[in-house]
C-alpha atoms as an extended CHARMM CRD file, in Angstrom:
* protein
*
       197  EXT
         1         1  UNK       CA            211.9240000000       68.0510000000       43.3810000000  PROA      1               0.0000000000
         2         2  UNK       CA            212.2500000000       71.2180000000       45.6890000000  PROA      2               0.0000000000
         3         3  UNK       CA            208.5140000000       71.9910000000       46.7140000000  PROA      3               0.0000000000
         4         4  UNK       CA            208.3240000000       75.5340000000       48.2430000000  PROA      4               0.0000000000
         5         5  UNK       CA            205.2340000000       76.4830000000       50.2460000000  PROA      5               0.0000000000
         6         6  UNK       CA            203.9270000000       79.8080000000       50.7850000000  PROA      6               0.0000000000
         7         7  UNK       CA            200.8520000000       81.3930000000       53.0280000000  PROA      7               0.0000000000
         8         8  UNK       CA            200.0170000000       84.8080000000       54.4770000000  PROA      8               0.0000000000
         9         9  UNK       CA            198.7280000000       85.8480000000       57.2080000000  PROA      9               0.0000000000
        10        10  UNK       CA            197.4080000000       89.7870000000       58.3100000000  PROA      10              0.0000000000
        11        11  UNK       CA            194.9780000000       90.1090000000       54.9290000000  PROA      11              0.0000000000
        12        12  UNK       CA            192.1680000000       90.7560000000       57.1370000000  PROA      12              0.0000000000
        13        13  UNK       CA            193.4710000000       93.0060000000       60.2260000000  PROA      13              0.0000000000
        14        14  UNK       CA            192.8810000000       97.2590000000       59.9930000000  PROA      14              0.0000000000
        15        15  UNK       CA            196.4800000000       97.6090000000       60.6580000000  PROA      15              0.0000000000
        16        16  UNK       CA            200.3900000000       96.4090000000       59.6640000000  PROA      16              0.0000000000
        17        17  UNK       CA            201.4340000000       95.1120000000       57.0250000000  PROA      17              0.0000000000
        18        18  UNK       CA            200.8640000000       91.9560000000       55.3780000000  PROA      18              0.0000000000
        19        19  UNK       CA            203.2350000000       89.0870000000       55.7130000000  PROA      19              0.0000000000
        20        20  UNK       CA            204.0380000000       85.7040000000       53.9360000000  PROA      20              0.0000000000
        21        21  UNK       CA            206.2480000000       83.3140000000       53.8070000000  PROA      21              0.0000000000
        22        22  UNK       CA            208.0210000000       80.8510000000       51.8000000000  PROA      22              0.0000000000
        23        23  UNK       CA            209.6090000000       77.6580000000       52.7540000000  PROA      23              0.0000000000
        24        24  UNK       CA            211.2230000000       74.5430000000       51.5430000000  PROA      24              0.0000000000
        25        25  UNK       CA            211.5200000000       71.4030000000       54.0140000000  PROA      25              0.0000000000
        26        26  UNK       CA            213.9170000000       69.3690000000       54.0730000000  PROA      26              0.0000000000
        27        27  UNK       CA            212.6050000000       65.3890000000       53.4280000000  PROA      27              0.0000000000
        28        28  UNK       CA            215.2880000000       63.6630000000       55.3270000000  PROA      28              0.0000000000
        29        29  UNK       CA            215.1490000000       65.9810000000       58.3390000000  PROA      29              0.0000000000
        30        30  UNK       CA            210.7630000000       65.9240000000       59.1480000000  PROA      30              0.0000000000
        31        31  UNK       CA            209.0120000000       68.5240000000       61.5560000000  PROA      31              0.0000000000
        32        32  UNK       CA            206.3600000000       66.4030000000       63.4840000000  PROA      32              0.0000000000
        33        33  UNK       CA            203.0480000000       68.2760000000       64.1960000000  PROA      33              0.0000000000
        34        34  UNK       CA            202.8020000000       71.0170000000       61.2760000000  PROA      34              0.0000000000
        35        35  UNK       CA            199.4950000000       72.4000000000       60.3870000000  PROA      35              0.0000000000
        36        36  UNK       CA            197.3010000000       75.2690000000       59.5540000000  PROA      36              0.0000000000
        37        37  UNK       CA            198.7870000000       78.0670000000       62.1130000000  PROA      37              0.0000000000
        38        38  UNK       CA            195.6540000000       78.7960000000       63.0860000000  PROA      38              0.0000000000
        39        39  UNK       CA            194.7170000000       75.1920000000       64.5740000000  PROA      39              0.0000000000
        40        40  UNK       CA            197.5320000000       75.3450000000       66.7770000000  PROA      40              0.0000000000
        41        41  UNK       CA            198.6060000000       77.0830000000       70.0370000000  PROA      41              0.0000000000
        42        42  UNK       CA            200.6580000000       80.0540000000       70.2580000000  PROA      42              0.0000000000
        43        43  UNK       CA            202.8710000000       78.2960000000       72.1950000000  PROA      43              0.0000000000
        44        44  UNK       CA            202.9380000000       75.0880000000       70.1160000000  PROA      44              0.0000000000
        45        45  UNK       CA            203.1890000000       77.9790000000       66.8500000000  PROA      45              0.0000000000
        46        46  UNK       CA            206.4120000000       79.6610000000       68.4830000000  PROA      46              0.0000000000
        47        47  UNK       CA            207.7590000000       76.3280000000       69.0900000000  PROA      47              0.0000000000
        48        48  UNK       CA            207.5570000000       75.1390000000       65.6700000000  PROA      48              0.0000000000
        49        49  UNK       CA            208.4770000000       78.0670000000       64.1070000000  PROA      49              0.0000000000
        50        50  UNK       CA            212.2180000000       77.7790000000       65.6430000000  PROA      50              0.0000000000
        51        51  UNK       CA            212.4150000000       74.2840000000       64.5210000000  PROA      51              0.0000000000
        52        52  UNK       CA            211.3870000000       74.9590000000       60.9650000000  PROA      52              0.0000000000
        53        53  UNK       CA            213.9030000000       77.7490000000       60.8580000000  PROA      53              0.0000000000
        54        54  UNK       CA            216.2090000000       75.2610000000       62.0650000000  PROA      54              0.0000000000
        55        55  UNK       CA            215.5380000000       72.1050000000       60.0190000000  PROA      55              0.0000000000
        56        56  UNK       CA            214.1930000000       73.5530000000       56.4810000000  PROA      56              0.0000000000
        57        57  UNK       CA            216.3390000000       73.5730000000       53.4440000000  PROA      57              0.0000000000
        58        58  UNK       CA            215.2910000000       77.4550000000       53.0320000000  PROA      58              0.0000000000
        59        59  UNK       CA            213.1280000000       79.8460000000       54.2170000000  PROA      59              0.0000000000
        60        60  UNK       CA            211.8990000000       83.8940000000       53.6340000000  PROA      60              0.0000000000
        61        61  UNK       CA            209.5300000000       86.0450000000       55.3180000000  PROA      61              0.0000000000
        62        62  UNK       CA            208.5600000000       88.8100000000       53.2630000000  PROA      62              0.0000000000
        63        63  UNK       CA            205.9560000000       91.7760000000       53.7060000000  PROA      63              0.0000000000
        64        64  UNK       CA            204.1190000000       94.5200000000       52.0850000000  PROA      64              0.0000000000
        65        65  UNK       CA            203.5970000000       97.4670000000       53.9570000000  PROA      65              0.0000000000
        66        66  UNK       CA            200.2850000000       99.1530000000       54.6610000000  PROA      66              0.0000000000
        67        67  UNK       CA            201.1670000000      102.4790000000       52.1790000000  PROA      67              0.0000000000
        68        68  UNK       CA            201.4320000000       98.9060000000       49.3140000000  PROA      68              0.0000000000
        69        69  UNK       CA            198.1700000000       97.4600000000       50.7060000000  PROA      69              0.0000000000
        70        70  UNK       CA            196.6500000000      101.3510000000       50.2920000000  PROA      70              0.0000000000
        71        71  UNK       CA            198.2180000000      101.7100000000       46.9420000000  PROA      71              0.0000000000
        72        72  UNK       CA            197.7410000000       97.9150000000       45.4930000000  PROA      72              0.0000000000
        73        73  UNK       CA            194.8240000000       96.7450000000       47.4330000000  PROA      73              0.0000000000
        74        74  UNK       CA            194.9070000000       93.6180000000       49.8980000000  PROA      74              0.0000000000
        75        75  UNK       CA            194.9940000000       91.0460000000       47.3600000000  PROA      75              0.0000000000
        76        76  UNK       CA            197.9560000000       92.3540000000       44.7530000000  PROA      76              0.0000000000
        77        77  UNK       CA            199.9450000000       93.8480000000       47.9600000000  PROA      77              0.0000000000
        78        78  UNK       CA            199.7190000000       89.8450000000       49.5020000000  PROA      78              0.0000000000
        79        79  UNK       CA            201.0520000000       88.3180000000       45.5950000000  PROA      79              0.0000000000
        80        80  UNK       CA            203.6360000000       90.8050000000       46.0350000000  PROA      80              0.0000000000
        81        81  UNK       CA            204.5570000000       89.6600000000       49.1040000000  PROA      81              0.0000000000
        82        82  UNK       CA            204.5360000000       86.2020000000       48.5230000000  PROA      82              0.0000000000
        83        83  UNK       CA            206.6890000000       87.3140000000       45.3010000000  PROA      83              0.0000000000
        84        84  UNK       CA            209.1870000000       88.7270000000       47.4260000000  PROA      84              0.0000000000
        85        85  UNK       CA            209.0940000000       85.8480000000       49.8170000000  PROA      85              0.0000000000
        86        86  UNK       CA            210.0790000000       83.1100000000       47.2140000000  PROA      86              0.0000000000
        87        87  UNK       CA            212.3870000000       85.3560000000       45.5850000000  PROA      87              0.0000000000
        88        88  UNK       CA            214.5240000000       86.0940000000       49.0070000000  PROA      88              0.0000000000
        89        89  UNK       CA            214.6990000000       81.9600000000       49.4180000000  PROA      89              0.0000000000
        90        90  UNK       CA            218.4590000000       80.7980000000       49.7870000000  PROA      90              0.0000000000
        91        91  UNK       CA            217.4990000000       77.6620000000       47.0930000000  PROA      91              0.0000000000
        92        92  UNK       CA            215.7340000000       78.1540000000       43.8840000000  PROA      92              0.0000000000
        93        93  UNK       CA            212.2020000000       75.7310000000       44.4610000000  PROA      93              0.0000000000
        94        94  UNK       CA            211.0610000000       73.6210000000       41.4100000000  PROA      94              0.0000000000
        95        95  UNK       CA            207.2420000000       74.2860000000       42.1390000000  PROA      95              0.0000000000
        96        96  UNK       CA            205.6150000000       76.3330000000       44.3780000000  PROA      96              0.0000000000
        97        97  UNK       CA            202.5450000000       75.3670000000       46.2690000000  PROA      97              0.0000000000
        98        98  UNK       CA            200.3900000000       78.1160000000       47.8650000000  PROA      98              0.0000000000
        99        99  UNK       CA            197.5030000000       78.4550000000       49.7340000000  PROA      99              0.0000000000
       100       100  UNK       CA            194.1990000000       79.4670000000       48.4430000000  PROA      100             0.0000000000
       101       101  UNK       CA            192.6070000000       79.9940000000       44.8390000000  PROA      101             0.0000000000
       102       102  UNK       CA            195.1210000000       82.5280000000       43.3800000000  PROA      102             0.0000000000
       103       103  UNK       CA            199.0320000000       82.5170000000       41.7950000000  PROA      103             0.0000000000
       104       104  UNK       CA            201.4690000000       85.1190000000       41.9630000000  PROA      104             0.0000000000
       105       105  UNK       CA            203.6270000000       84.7430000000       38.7640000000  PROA      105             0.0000000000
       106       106  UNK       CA            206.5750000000       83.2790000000       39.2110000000  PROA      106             0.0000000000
       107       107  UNK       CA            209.6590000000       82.0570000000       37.3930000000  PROA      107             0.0000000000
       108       108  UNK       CA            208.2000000000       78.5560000000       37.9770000000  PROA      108             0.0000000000
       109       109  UNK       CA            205.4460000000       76.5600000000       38.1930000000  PROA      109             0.0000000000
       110       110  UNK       CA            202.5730000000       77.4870000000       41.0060000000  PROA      110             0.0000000000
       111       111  UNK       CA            199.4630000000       75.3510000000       42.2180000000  PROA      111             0.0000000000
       112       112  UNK       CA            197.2590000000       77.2320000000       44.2000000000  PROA      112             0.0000000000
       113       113  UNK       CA            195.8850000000       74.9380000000       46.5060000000  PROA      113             0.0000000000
       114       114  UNK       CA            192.8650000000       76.0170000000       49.1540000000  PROA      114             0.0000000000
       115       115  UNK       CA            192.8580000000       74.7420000000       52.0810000000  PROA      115             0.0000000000
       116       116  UNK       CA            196.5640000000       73.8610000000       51.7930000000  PROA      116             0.0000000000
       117       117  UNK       CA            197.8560000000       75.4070000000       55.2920000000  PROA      117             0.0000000000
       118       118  UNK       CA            195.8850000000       72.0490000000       56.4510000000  PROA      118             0.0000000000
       119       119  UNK       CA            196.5530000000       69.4870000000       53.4690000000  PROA      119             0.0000000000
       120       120  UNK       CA            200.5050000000       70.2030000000       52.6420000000  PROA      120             0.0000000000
       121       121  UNK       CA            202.8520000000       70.8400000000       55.0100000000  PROA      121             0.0000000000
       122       122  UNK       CA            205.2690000000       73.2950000000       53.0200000000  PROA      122             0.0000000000
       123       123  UNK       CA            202.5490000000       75.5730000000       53.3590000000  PROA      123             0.0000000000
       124       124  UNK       CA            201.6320000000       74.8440000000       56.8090000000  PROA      124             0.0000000000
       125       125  UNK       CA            205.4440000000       75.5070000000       57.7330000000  PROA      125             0.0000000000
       126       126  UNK       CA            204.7290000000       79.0880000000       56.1190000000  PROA      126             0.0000000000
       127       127  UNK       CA            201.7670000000       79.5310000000       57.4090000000  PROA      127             0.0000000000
       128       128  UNK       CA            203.1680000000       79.5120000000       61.1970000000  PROA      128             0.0000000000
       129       129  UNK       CA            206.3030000000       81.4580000000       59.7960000000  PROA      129             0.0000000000
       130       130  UNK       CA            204.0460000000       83.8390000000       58.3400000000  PROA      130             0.0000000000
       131       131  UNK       CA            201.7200000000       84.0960000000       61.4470000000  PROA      131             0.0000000000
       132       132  UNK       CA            204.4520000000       84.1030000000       64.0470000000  PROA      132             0.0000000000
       133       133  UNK       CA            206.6720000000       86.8360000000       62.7340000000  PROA      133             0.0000000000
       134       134  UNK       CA            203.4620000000       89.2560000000       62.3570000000  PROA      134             0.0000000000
       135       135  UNK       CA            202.1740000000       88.7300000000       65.5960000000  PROA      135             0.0000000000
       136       136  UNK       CA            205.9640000000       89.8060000000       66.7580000000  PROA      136             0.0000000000
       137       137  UNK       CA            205.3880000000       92.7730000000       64.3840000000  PROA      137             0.0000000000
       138       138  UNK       CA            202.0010000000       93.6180000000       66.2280000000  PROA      138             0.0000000000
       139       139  UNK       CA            203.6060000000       93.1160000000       69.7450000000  PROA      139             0.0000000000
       140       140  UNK       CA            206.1890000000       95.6460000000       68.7350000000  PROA      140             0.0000000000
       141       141  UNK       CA            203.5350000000       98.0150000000       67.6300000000  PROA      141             0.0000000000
       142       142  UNK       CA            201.2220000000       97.7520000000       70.8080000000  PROA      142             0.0000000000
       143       143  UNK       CA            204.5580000000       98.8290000000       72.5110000000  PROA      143             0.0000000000
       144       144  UNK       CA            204.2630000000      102.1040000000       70.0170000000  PROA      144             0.0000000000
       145       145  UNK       CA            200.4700000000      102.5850000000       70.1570000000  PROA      145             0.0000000000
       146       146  UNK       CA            199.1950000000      101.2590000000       73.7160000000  PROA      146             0.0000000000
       147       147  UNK       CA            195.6970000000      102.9540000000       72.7800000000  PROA      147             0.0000000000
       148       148  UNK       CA            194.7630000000      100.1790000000       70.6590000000  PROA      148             0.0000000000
       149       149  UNK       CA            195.0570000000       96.9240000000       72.2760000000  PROA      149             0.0000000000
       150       150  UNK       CA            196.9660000000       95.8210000000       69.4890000000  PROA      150             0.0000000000
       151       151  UNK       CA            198.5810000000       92.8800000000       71.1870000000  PROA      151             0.0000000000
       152       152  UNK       CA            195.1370000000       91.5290000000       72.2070000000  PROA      152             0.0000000000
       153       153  UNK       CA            193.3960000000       91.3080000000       69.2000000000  PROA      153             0.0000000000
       154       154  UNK       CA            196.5390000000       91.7480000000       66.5970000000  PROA      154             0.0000000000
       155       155  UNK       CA            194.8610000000       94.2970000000       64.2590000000  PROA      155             0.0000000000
       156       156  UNK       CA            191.4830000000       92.4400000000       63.5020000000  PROA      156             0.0000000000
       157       157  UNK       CA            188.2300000000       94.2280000000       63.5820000000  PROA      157             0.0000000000
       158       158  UNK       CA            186.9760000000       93.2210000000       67.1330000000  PROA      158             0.0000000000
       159       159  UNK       CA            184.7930000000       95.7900000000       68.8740000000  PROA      159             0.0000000000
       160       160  UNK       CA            186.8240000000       96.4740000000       71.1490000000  PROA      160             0.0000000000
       161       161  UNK       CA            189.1020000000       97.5630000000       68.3540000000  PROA      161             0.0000000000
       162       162  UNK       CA            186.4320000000       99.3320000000       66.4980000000  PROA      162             0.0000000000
       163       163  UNK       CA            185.7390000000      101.5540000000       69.8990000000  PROA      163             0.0000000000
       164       164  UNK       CA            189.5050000000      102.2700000000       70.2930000000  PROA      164             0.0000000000
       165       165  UNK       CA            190.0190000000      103.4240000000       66.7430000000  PROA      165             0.0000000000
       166       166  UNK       CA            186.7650000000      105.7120000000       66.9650000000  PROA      166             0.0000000000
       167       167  UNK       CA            187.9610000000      107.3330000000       70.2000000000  PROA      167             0.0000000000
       168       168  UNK       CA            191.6950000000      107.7280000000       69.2210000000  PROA      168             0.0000000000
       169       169  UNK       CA            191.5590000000      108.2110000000       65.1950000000  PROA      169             0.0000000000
       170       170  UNK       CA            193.8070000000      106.2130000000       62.8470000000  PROA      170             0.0000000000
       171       171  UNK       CA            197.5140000000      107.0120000000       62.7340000000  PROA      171             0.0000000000
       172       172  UNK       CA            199.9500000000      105.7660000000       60.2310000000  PROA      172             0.0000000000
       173       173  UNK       CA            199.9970000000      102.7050000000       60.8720000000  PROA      173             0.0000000000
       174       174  UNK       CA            196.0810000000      101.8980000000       59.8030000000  PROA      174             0.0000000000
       175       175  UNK       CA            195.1580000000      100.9110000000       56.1060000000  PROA      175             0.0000000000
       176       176  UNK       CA            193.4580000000      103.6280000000       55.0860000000  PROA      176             0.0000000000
       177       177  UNK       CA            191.5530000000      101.8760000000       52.1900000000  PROA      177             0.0000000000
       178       178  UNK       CA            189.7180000000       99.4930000000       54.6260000000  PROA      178             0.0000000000
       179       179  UNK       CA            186.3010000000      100.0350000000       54.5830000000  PROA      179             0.0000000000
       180       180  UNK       CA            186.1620000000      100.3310000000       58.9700000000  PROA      180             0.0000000000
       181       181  UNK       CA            188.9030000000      103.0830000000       58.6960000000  PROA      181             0.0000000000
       182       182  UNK       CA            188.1280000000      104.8000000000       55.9880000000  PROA      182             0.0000000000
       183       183  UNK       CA            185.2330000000      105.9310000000       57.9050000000  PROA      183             0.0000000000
       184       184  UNK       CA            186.7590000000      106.7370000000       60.7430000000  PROA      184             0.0000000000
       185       185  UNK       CA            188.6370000000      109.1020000000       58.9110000000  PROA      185             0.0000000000
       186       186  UNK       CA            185.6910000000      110.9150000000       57.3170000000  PROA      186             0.0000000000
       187       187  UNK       CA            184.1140000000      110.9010000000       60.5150000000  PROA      187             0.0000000000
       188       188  UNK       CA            186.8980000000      111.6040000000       63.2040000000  PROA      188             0.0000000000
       189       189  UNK       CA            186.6160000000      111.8910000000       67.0780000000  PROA      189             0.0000000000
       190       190  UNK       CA            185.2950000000      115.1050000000       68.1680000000  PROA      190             0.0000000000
       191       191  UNK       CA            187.6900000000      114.8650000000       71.0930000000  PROA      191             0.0000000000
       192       192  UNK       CA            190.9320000000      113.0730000000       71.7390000000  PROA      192             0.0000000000
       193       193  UNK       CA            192.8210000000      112.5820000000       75.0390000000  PROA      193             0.0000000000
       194       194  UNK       CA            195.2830000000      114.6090000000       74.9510000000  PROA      194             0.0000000000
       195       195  UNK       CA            193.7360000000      118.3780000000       73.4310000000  PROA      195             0.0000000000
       196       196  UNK       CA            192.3660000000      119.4190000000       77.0500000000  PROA      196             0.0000000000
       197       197  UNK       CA            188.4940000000      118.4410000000       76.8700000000  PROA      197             0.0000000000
């Protein structure tokens, strides 16, 4: 039976998009060490990722973008990603295991199972696909938008975060429906860097 795990990660950041993944090992060819992405160094994370690229019978990373997450909300924009993930997956998967309490629908049977990113390793494997490819994506947009430490925190709601959104305003890449920048919004900087003050 081809078991297909899938995780996200970015539900909770201000910022990006967010990203899941889908992937279906390969039994006679094990990766030694998988777990919950978040137990395990970035280092260790980047490390595994390439070998579960390498050595997995199939594997998608999929996304929806913050104008979905706006549109949607958080939790329908992540099932569509996951949707998308499973769907761009090289091998059609006889089950598919995800983390958490919820289902997308799919063509085939789901098990939503929490905790899972610790307790099955499909969904570990997507859980460090998942979290590897959107820090990339946050790296990349720190390069675009220095102002707000993006590569430090990676989108979260940290304070310093909080301060650098309230002195430089959301641009296009926030989520406007989250509650933190919807009120910067309504309540914008008086001043900004770059208008003379």
């Amino acid at each position: 039976m081809l078991l297909c795990g899938v995780d996200e990660a970015g539900r909770g950041p201000l910022c990006g998009p967010v990203v899941t993944a889908a992937v279906i090992l390969d039994p006679e060819n094990p990766i030694v060490g998988l777990a919950d992405s978040k137990k395990l160094s970035e280092k260790r994370r980047e490390r595994l990722a390439i070998e579960i690229k390498e050595k997995a019978l199939a594997w998608c990373i999929a996304e929806a973008s913050v104008d979905e997450i706006d549109r949607l909300n958080i939790l329908h924009a992540t099932m569509l990603a996951m949707q998308r993930a499973v769907a761009g997956l090289s091998r059609v998967p006889d089950k598919v295991l995800v983390d958490g309490n919820r289902c997308p629908r799919f063509d085939m049977p789901c098990e939503a199972i929490v905790k899972g990113d610790s307790l099955v390793q499909e969904i570990s494997a997507a859980s460090i696909l998942a979290k590897t490819a959107r820090d990339a994506m946050l790296l990349e947009l720190d390069k675009r938008y220095p102002q707000y430490g993006l590569a430090g925190h990676k989108g979260y709601p940290t304070p310093a975060h909080l301060a650098a959104l309230r002195a430089h305003g959301a641009c296009e890449i926030y989520r406007k429906s989250f509650a933190p920048v919807h009120n910067i919004i309504a309540n914008p900087p008086l001043w900004t860097e770059d208008d003379g003050s």
